[in-house]
C-alpha positions as CSV (number, residue, x, y, z in Angstrom):
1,X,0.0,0.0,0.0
2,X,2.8,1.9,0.7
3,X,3.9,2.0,-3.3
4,X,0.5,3.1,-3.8
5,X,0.3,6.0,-1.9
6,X,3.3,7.5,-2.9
7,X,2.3,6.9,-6.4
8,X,-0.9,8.8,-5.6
9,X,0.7,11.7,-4.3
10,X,3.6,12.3,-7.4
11,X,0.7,12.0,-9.6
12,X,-1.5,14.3,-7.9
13,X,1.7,17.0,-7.0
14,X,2.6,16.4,-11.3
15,X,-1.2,17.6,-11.6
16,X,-0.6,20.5,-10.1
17,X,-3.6,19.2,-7.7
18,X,-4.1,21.1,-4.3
19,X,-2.0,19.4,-1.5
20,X,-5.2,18.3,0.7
21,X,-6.4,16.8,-2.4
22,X,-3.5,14.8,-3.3
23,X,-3.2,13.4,0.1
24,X,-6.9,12.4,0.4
25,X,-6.7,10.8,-3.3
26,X,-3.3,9.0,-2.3
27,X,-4.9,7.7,0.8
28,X,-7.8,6.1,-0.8
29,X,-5.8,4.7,-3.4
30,X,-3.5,2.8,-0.9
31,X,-6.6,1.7,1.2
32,X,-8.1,0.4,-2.6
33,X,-4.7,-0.8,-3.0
34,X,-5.4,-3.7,0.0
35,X,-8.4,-5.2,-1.0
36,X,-7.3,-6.4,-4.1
37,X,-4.8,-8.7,-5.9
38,X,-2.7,-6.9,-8.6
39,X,-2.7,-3.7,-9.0
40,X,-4.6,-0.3,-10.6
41,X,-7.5,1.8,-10.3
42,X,-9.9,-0.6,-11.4
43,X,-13.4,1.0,-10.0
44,X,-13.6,4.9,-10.3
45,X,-16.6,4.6,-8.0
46,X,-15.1,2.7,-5.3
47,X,-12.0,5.0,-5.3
48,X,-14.3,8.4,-5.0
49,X,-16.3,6.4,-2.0
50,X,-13.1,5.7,0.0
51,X,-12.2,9.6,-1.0
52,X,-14.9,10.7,0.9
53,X,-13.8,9.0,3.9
54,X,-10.5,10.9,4.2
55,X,-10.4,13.6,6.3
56,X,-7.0,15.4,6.0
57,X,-6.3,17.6,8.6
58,X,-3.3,20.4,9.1
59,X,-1.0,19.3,12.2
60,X,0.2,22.3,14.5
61,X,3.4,22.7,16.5
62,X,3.4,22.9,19.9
């Protein structure tokens, strides 16, 4: 999954895509990424419905 997630996020950062974006897609492709064998994006739907389980969230320094 871990493959998978970085290839998420140099797609979405050659996209020009906004960073909150690119780590929400990259997360739901890694998470896709486990519950299958082989590899690729092969349901669009699925991937949108495990976007919209992502929260991303800034982290502040203490």
């Amino acid at each position: 999954a871990g493959d998978s997630l970085l290839a998420g996020m140099v797609h979405g950062l050659i996209g020009g895509h906004e960073p909150q974006k690119i780590l929400r897609t990259a997360t739901a492709i890694a998470a896709m990424a486990v519950t299958q064998i082989g590899f690729g994006i092969t349901d669009a739907a699925q991937l949108k419905r495990l976007e919209g389980g992502v929260t991303v969230r800034s982290l502040t320094e203490q």
